[in-house]
N, C-alpha and C positions, 0 to 999 in steps of 0.2 A: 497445607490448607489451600483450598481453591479460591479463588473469587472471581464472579461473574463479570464480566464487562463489555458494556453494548458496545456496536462500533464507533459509534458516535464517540463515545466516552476516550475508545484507545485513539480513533483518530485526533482528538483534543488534546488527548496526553501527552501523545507525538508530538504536535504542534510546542505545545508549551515546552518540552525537553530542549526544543530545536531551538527555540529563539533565547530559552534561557542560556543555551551554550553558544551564542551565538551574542549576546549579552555579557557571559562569563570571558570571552574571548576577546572582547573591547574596553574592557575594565582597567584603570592601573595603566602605569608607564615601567613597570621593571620588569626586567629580563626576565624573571620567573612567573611573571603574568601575561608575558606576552606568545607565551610557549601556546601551540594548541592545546585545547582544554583537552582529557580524556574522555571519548562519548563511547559509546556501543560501536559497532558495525550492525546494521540492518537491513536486513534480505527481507525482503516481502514475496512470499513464494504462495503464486495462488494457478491453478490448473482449470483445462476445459473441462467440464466432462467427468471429472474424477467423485465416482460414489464418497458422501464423510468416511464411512467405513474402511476404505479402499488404502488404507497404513495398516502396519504391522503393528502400530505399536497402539491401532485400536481394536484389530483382527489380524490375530496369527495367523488366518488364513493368506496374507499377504505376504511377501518379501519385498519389504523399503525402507533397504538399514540404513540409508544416506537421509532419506526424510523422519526417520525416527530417530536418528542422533540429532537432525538440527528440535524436533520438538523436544527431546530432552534438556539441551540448553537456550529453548527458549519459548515460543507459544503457539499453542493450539487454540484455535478457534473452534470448539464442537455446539456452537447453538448459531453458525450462522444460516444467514439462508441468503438464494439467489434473487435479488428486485423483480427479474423477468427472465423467462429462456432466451431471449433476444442475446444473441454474443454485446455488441455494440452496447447497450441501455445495460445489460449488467458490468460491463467492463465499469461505463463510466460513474456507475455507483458506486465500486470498488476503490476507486482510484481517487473518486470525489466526498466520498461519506454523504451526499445527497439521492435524493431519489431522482427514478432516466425524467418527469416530467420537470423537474429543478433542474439539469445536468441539459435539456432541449435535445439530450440526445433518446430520441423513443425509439425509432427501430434500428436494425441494420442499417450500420453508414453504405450506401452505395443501394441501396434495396428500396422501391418503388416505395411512394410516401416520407422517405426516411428524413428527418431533419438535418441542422446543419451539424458539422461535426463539435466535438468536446471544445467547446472555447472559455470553460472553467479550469480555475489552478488545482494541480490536483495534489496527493500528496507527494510525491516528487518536489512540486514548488517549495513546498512547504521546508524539506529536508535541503533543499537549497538554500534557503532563505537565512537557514541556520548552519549554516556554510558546509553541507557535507557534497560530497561528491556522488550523483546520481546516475542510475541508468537504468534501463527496460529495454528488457531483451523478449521475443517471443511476438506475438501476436496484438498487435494495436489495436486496427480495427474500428479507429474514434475519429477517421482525416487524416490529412496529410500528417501534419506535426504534435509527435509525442508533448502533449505541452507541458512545460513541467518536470518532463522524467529524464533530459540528457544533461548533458554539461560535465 
């Protein structure tokens, strides 16, 4: 059975997962409470560029058996959409769950006009916050410092 969910909604979810295991984790004084909680592993894998269609396991006309086994055991997004063609302003919507004139990032960081960089928490923070260990690999694009996405 499918069910739809905005991003809004999955970024919320995330949040709550994260600080409840993160709450579950400081609970209790005995040795069996004090053990890391068991949580998921979560990869957030999102590309430039890349047509929705452009997976095998939404058009056979593709081969991407490494990106069609992770959506097998876990989720595909197929209603989402890009805030703006801008790299910068759609990264920081992804990354933020707001839109680029909430996020002050409107154009390309480094690009004539462009604002100041992402100096909102993003979901990285978020998954810290809830004690996991984060990273971002690939194309920033938001300022100097990934904020939120190392440690």
């Amino acid at each position: 059975m499918e069910t739809m969910m905005k991003r809004r909604q999955f970024l919320q979810m995330v949040a709550a997962g994260a600080f409840a295991s993160m709450a579950t984790a400081t609970k209790g004084s005995t040795p069996e409470s004090s053990r890391e909680p068991k949580r998921p592993n979560v990869l957030f894998l999102f590309s430039d560029q890349q047509h929705w269609q452009a997976m095998g396991i939404v058009d056979r006309f593709f081969d991407t058996p490494h990106q069609d086994e992770l959506v097998r055991n876990g989720v595909l997004f197929e209603r989402g959409f890009c805030t703006t063609p801008q790299c910068s302003a759609s990264r920081s919507s992804i990354l933020t769950g707001l839109y680029p004139n909430k996020t002050g990032v409107i154009g390309n960081i480094g690009a004539a006009g462009a604002k100041s960089p992402l100096g909102r928490k993003t979901i990285g923070s978020l998954f810290q916050e809830g004690g996991y260990y984060t990273g971002y690999f690939g194309k920033w694009h938001l300022g100097k410092d990934p904020v939120g996405c190392s440690g």
